[in-house]
N, C-alpha and C positions, 0 to 999 in steps of 0.2 A: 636708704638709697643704695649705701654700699652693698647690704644685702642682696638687692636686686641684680645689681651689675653684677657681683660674682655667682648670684645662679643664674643669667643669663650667659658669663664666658662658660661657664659647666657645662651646660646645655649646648650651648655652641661647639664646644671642645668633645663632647659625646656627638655629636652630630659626625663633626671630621672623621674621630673612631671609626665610627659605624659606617661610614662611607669605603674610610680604608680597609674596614673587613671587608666591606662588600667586593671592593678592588681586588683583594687579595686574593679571594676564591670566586672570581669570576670566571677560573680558567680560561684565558687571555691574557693577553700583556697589552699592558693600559701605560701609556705615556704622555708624557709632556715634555714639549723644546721650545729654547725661544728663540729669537730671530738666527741668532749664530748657528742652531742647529744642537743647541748643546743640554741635557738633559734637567729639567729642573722637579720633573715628578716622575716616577716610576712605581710600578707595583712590585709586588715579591715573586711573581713570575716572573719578571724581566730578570729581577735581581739574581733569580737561581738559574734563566738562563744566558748569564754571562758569567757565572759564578764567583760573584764579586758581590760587599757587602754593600746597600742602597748608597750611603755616603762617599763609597768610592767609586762611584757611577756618576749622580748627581755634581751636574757642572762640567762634564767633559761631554764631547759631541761621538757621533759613528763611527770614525777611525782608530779608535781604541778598541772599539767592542765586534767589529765588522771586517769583512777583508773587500774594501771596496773597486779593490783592482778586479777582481772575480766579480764584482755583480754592482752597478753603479745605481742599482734601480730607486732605491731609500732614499737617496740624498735627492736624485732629480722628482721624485713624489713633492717629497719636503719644497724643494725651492717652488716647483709647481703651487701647492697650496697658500705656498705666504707669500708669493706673487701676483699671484692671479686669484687671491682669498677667494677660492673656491672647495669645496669638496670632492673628493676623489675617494672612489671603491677601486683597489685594482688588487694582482697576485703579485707578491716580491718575490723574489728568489735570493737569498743572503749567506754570506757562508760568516759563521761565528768564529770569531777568532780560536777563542776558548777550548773548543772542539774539534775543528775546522772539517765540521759538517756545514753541507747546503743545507737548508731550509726552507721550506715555498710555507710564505705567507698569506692569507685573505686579509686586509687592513685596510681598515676608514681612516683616512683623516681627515680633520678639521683646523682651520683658522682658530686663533684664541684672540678675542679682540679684549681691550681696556674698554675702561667707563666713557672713553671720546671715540670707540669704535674705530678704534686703529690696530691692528695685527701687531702684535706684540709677541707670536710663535704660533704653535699647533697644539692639538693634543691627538692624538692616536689609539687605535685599540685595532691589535693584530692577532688572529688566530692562526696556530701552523696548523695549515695543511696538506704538511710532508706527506704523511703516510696516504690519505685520501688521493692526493694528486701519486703517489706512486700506484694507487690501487687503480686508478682511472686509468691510466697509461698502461700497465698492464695487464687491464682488461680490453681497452681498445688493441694494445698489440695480441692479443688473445682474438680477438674480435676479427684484427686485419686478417692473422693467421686462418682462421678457420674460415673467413672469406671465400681466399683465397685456395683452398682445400674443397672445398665444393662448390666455388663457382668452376671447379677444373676436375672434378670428379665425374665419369661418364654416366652421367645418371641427373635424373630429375629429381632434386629436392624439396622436399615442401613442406611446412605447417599449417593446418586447418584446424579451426577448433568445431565444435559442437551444432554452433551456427551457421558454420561452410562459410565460414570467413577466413580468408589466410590470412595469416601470423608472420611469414616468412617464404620467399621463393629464392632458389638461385639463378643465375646468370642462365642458364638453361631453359629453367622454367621460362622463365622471363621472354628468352628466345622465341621459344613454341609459341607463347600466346600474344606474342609481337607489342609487347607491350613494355614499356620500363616498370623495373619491380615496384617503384616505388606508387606507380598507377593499380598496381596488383594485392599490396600488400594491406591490407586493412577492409579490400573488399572482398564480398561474396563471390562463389563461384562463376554461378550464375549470371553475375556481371561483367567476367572477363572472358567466360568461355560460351559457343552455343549451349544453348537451354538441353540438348538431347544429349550431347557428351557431358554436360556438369552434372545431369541428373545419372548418368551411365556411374562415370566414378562415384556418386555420392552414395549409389546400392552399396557400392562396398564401404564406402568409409563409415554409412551408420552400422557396421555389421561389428566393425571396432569400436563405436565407440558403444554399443550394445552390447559386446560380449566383452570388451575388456581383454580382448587378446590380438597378439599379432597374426596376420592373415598373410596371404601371400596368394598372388591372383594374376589371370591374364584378363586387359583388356584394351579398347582400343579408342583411338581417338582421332579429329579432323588435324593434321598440320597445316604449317605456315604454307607450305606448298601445296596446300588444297585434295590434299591425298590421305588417305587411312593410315594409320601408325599401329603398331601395334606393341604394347608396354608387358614388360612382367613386372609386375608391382607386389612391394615388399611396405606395410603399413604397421606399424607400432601403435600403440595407445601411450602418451605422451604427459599426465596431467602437471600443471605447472602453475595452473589457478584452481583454488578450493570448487568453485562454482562454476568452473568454464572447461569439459574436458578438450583435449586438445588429440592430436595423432602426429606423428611426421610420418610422410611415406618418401620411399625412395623408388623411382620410375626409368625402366632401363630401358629404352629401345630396341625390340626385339626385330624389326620389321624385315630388317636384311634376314635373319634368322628363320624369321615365319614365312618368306618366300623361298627359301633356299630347302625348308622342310616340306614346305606344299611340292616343290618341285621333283625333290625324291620321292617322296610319296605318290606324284605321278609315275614320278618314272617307275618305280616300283607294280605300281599299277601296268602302265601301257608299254604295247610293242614300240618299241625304237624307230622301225622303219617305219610301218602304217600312221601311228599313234592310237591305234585303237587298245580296249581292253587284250592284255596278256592272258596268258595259258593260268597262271596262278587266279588271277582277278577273277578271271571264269569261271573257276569251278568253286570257289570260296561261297561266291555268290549265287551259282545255281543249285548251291547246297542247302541255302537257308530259301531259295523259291521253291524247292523240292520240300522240304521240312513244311512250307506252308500251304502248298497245294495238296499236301497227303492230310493234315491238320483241318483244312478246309472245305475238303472235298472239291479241288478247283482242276482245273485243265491247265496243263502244261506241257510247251512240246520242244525239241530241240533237233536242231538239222545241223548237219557235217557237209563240212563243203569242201571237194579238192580240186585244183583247177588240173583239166587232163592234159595231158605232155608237156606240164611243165620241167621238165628238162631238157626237152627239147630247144627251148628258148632261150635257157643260158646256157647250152651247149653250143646254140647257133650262133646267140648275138651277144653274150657275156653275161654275167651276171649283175652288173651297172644297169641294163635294160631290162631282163628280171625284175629288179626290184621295181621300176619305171612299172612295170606291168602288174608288179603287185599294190604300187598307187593307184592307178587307173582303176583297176575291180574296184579298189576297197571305197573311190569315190563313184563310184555304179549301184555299190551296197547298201551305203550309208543313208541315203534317203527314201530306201527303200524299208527301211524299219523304226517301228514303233520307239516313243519315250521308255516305253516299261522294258522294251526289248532289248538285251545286251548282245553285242558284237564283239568278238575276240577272232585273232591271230593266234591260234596255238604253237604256229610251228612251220617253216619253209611255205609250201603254198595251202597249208589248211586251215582252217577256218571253220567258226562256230555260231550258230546263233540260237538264245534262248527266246523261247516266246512266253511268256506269264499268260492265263487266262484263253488258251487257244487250243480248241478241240482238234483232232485228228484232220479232221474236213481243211479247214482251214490253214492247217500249217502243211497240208499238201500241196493248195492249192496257190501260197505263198511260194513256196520252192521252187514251185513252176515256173510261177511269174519270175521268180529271179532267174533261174534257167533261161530263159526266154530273154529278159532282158540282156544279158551277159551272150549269148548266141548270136543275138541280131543288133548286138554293140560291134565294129572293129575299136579295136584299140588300137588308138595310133601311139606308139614310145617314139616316134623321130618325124621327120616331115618326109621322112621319105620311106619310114616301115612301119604298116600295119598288123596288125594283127588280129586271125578271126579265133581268139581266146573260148573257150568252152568248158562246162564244169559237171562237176557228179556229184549230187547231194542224195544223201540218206536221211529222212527223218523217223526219230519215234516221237512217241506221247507215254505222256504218265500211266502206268496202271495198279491196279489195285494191290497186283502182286509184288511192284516194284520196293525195295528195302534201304534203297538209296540213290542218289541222282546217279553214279556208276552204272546202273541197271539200263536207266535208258538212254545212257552215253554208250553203251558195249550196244546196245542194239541197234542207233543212228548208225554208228560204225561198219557197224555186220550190214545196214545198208547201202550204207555207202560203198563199201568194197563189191557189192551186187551190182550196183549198178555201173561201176567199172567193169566189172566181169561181162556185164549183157551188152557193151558197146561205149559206155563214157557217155558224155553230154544229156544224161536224164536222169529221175527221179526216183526212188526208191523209199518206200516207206515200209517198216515191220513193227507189226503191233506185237 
């Protein structure tokens, strides 16, 4: 019988062991307190950090090993649990005497009840999770920062992956497609934006994720104000998941840009005063209709128009009325020619027109007509002064021998100056 009892304390006593190794390297610190608050188990984590041997821990409470003016949170846990013998998970923050480091804890504790189910203390098991909770904190303050950096960045930021799912929009984004990001973010293109612009961006962005390089692009899209936008867009290949490729692109607003460049480029283009095609645009162009009616074997004719004694009219009535008078022709002109046909103001009162596709006959017999119209036009510039305005056109046509549009512009000319010479107000044509 004695035999028994003592290999059952053995066994018993091997059990405790093995428990307390297991304690030991459970990295955590494993405790026990009883009602006062005051230690009666500890591991050897606890013991190393307090740096004190188990024995001179065991039987003293928090205030030796704690600095509970700096964080009171431990002791109100504790009184919580053996008051209200309930269970609690929560974070402590503690600063160790020892050290007098903070430490942020994660710690269960539990009630310890006796064999009548009465609270007789706690037990505990706490993991520090100093450095995690410092790592959290300064990735979210990483996090706020770069927020804050491109939700104010002038530009549209965006993540899409493979699927045309965003991953990420800024404050911007967000803006444009009138939606809160967080409505934005996790879905398809094609669910936040119309079906014809999602599909527009999306040419380009399988272009990245096809070729695996950054691109750089114009294009356009509908805004919150119901109007065309127009982006330079800068698109990265991004990957960040083995199986999911991703992009960020950055989307700048160009639109102020793109109408301020269509604007010069009119201007560049057209006369100031009329708005029709300039002296430059003219001949650029009747260079390459010259180029393809010799190419083509086609007809093409061009007429020179000068209005006669125009100096008379801003010698008589100013030059403010002049110009009045060179509006009025140039709305007598304008409906009278063809889509294919270009109109220019070369210069003070002269003028050009190309006709594409128009035999000799015909662009004689145009010239006419506009003679005619512009004769039996008065031009009124005031309400009280008319004017019987009259013009001298020369025309030529393409010919075989011609080597460049110059050829049959020196020839309109040399008619035109003819038909000044025989009287002004008619038509002259030299083949």
């Amino acid at each position: 019988m004695l035999d028994k009892k003592n290999k059952d304390a053995e066994k018993l006593l091997l059990q405790v062991k093995s428990m307390a190794e297991i304690l030991d390297n459970i990295g955590a610190y494993v405790f026990a307190k009883d009602l006062d608050g005051k230690y009666i188990y500890i591991n050897s984590d606890v013991a190393n950090l307090f740096q004190m041997p188990v024995d001179d821990i065991i039987g003293k409470d928090d205030s030796h090993f704690f600095d509970l003016g700096i964080s009171d949170e431990l002791r109100l846990n504790d009184l919580k649990v053996i008051k209200h013998k309930v269970a609690i998970e929560s974070e402590e923050n503690n600063s160790v005497k020892s050290t007098g480091k903070i430490h942020t804890y994660k710690t269960i504790k539990k009630p310890l009840f006796n064999d009548k189910n009465q609270v007789i203390g706690l037990i505990g098991i706490s993991t520090d999770i100093t450095t995690q909770k410092t790592l959290e904190t300064e990735n979210k303050n990483q996090k706020n920062l770069l927020d804050v950096i491109l939700n104010n960045v002038d530009a549209y930021i965006y993540m899409k992956d493979s699927n045309r799912t965003f991953k990420y929009v800024n404050s911007r984004v967000a803006e444009l497609f009138g939606l809160p990001a967080k409505d934005i973010i996790g879905k398809r293109d094609i669910d936040v934006i119309p079906q014809e612009f999602a599909d527009h961006f999306w040419q380009t962005d399988k272009l990245v994720f096809e070729q695996g390089e950054k691109i750089v692009i114009n294009e356009t899209s509908l805004g919150a104000d119901n109007k065309i936008h127009h982006y330079l867009s800068i698109k990265v290949p991004c990957d960040f998941e083995e199986n999911n490729k991703t992009l960020i692109g950055f989307s700048t607003d160009v639109t102020e840009l793109y109408h301020l460049k269509e604007k010069f480029k009119k201007l560049a283009n057209t006369d100031e005063l009329t708005g029709l095609y300039n002296r430059r645009y003219f001949f650029d162009n009747a260079k390459h209709e010259f180029n393809r009616a010799k190419r083509n074997l086609q007809a093409l004719g061009v007429i020179s128009i000068d209005i006669d004694h125009f100096k008379d009219i801003n010698d008589q009535y100013g030059h403010p009325m002049g110009d009045k008078a060179l509006l009025k022709i140039t709305d007598l002109i304008i409906p009278t020619i063809r889509t294919e046909d270009i109109l220019a103001r070369i210069g003070g009162e002269e003028f050009l027109i190309l006709l594409p596709h128009t035999p000799k006959e015909q662009c004689q017999k145009f010239a006419e007509r506009l003679r005619k119209l512009i004769d039996t036009t008065p031009i009124s510039i005031t309400n009280n002064i008319q004017l019987a305005i009259k013009i001298s056109l020369g025309v030529a046509v393409i010919k075989t021998t011609d080597t460049c549009f110059e050829d049959m512009y020196a020839r309109s000319d040399v008619a035109l100056y003819k038909a000044k010479s025989l009287g002004r107000n008619q038509v002259v044509i030299i083949d």
